[in-house]
LUMNUTOR-476453 format. One record per residue (C-alpha): residue number from 0; x, y, z. Coordinates in Angstrom, 3 decimals, m for minus. Layout:
(atom NUM (X Y Z))
...
***
This chain:
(atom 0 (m7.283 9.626 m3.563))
(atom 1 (m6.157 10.047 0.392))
(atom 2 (m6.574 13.355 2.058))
(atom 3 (m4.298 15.595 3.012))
(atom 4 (m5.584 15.283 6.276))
(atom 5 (m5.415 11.747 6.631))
(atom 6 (m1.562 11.767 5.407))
(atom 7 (m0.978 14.135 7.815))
(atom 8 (m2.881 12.453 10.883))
(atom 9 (m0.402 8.830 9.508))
(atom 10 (3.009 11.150 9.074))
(atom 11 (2.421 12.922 12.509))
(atom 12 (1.468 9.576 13.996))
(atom 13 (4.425 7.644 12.706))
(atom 14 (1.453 5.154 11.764))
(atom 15 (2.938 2.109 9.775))
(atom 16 (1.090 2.020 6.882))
(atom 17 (0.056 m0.468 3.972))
(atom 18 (0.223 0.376 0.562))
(atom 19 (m2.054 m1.530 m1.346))
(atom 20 (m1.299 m1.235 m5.324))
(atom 21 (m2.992 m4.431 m7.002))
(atom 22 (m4.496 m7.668 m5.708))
(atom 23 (m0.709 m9.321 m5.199))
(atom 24 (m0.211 m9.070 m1.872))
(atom 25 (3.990 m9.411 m2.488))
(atom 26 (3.544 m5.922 m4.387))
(atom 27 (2.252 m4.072 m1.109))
(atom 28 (4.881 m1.301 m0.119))
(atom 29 (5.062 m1.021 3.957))
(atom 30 (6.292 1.604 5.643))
(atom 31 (5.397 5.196 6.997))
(atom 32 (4.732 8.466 5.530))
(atom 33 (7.335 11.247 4.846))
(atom 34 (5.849 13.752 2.808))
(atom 35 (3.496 14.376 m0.420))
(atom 36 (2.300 16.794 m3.002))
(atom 37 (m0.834 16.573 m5.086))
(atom 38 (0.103 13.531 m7.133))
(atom 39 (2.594 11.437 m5.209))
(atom 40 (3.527 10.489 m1.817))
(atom 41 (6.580 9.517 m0.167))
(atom 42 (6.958 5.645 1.529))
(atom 43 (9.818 5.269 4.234))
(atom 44 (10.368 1.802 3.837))
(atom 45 (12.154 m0.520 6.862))
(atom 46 (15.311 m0.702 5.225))
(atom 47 (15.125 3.382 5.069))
(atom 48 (14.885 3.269 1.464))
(atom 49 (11.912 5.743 0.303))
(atom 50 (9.656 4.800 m2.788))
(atom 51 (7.895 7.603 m4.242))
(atom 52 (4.002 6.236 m5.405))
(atom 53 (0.866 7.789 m6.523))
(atom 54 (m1.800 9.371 m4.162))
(atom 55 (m4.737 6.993 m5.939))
(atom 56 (m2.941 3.764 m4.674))
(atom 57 (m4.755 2.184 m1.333))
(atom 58 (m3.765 3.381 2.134))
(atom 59 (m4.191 2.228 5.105))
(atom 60 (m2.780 1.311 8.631))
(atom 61 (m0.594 m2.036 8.322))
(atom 62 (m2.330 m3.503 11.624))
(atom 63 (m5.650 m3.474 9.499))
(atom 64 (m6.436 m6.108 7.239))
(atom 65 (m5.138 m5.964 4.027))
(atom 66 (m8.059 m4.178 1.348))
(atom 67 (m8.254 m5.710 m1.963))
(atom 68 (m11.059 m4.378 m4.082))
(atom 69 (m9.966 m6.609 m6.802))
(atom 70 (m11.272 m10.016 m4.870))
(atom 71 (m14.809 m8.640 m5.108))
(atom 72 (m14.404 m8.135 m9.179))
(atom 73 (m13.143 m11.757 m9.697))
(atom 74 (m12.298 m15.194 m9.341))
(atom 75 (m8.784 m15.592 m7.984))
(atom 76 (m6.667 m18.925 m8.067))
(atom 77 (m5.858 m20.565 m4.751))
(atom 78 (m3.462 m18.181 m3.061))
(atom 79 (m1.170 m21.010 m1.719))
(atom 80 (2.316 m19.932 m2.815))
(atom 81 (3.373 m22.459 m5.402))
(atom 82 (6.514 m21.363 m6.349))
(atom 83 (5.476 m19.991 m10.004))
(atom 84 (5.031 m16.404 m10.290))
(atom 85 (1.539 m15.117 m10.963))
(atom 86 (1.494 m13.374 m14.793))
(atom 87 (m1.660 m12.258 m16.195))
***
């Protein structure tokens, strides 16, 4: 789960940030921090709208590369877009 510190160090910073939530990179939310609680944080998005997600999703600055714990657990398909939606 992030810190409170590091939440506050990305909403005082105005840091973009990268919301990692499974291995699909098309699910990653992008945007910057508003405010949180214990559970939950809040996402400003670029269109302004604000998503609401869970603290143990990934964080991190959007000029980083993107994190993906789940590439290291398995065997993924070619990642070339191929049209078809991914369902597993």
């Amino acid at each position: 789960m992030i810190s409170e510190e590091l939440l506050n160090h990305y909403r005082q910073q105005g840091m973009k940030l990268r919301v990692v939530r499974d291995d699909y990179p098309a699910n990653d939310v992008k945007g910057i921090v508003v405010a949180w609680d214990d559970t939950t944080v809040l996402i400003r998005k670029q269109n302004r709208r604000v998503l609401k997600l869970d603290r143990r999703y990934h964080y991190q600055p959007f000029i980083e590369e993107r994190f993906s714990e789940w590439d290291l657990n398995k065997e993924r398909p070619n990642d070339e877009w191929s049209g078809q939606p991914h369902f597993r």
